[in-house]
C-alpha positions, 0 to 999 in steps of 0.5 A: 375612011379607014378599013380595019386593016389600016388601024392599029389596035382595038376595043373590044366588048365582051357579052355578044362579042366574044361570048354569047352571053353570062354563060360564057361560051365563045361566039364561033371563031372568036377565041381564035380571033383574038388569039391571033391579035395576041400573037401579031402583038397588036394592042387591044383592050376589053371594054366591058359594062360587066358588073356582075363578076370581080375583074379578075373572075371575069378574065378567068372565065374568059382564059378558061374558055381559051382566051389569051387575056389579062387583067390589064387589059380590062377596062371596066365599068365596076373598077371605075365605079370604084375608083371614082367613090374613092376618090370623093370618100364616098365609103357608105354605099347602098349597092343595088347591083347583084349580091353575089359582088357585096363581098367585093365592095366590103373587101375594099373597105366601103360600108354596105347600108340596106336603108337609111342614110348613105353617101352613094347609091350604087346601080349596077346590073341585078336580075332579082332587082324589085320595085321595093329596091328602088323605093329604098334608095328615094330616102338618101337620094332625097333627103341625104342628098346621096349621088346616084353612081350609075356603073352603065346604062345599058337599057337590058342584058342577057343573063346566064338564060339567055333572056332578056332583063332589065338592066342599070339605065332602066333603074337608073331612069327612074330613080334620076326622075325622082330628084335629089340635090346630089350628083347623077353619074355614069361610069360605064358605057355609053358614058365618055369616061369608060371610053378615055381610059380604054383608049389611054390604056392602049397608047395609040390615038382615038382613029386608030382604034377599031370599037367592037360591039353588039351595041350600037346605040349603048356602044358605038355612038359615043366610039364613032363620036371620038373618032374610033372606026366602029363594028357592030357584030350580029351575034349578041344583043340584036340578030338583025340590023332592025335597031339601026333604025333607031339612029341617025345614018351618020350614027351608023357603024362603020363596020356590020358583021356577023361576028367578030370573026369575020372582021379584018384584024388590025396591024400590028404597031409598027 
């Protein structure tokens, strides 16, 4: 098996990963880290379920904090959202994610609805999301036929507080459980597709890849499952390795660590 020096570029999460948590602040020996994957010119990407900041807000809370980033190198699950409702001409949309991002979806021409008829039902990460919420999305899931466009599943997230809230699988579990005739889509993590288009994005193929995560039931499953040597770091999500237990062992990271710090670098492309 392949150590993380023998690979040639990475995947990296974001929340837990590099920063503890919405509040931004680097995870101890992270900025350094990436900083000398930057420096060594060895590819790598961000892979985030952030759905809660526009690309280019969330790299330059990233760079404020002494990150060496860019937009490109973002792979995100808001920005595949939006491309796969565009593609398909879904415009009007009942967005159940944070309302501070209304603005983003409205700047790219998508109408927003609070009830009634639409053409997508949008989940994305909302900390004040209500029950009453929910229930105003049974209408065009019902009887409109709405798709359900999940950006991600991830169960839970850490919000600027550091405590835990109910994050997009849980609403989304509940609202694919009430039915439709319309299409059930995830974009994000742990969906393929975030995955795919991370892995295109750094031209270099799957088993060369090192998967960084505090996730390895939302993250790493699916990165281990398309050949991707995968690192689960403690300084997220999980301060233990208790969730493991949730796996199979053939499931299990490759790599566990304290932080990403810790982890040996992959070479640069030679």
């Amino acid at each position: 098996m392949k150590n993380a020096g023998q690979l040639k570029g990475c995947l990296i999460d974001i929340e837990g990963v590099l920063v503890r948590d919405k509040r931004y602040v680097p995870v101890d020996g992270a900025v350094a880290w990436v900083t000398a994957l930057h420096e060594a010119g060895t590819p790598f990407c961000l892979v985030s379920n952030n759905t809660t900041h526009r690309p280019e807000e969330l790299i330059a809370a990233l760079a404020a904090v002494g990150f060496p980033v860019t937009v490109d190198q973002l792979v995100g699950a808001l920005e595949l959202g939006r491309r796969w409702l565009q593609e398909r001409g879904r415009r009007r949309i009942l967005w159940l994610g944070t309302p501070a991002l209304d603005s983003y979806w409205t700047d790219l021409g998508f109408e927003l609805v609070a009830e009634g008829a639409c053409e997508a039902v949008v989940l994305g990460a909302n900390s004040g999301l209500q029950v009453v919420d929910l229930e105003r999305a049974m209408a065009p899931l019902l009887a409109q036929d709405a798709d359900l466009v999940c950006l991600h599943r991830n169960p839970f997230f850490l919000d600027e507080a550091g405590s835990r809230r109910l994050g997009p699988g849980a609403w989304a579990a509940a609202l694919a459980a009430v039915g439709g005739g319309g299409r059930v889509i995830t974009v994000g993590k742990p969906a393929e597709k975030i995955y795919h288009e991370a892995i295109k994005r750094l031209g270099i193929a799957a088993d060369e890849v090192l998967f960084i995560s505090d996730d390895p039931v939302n993250d790493l499953v699916t990165a281990g499952r398309l050949g991707m040597t995968t690192a689960f770091v403690l300084s997220g999500k999980y301060s233990d390795h208790a969730i493991l237990g949730r796996l199979e062992q053939d499931q299990w990271p490759t790599i566990i660590s304290n932080s990403l710090g810790e982890i040996e670098r992959p070479s640069a492309l030679s």
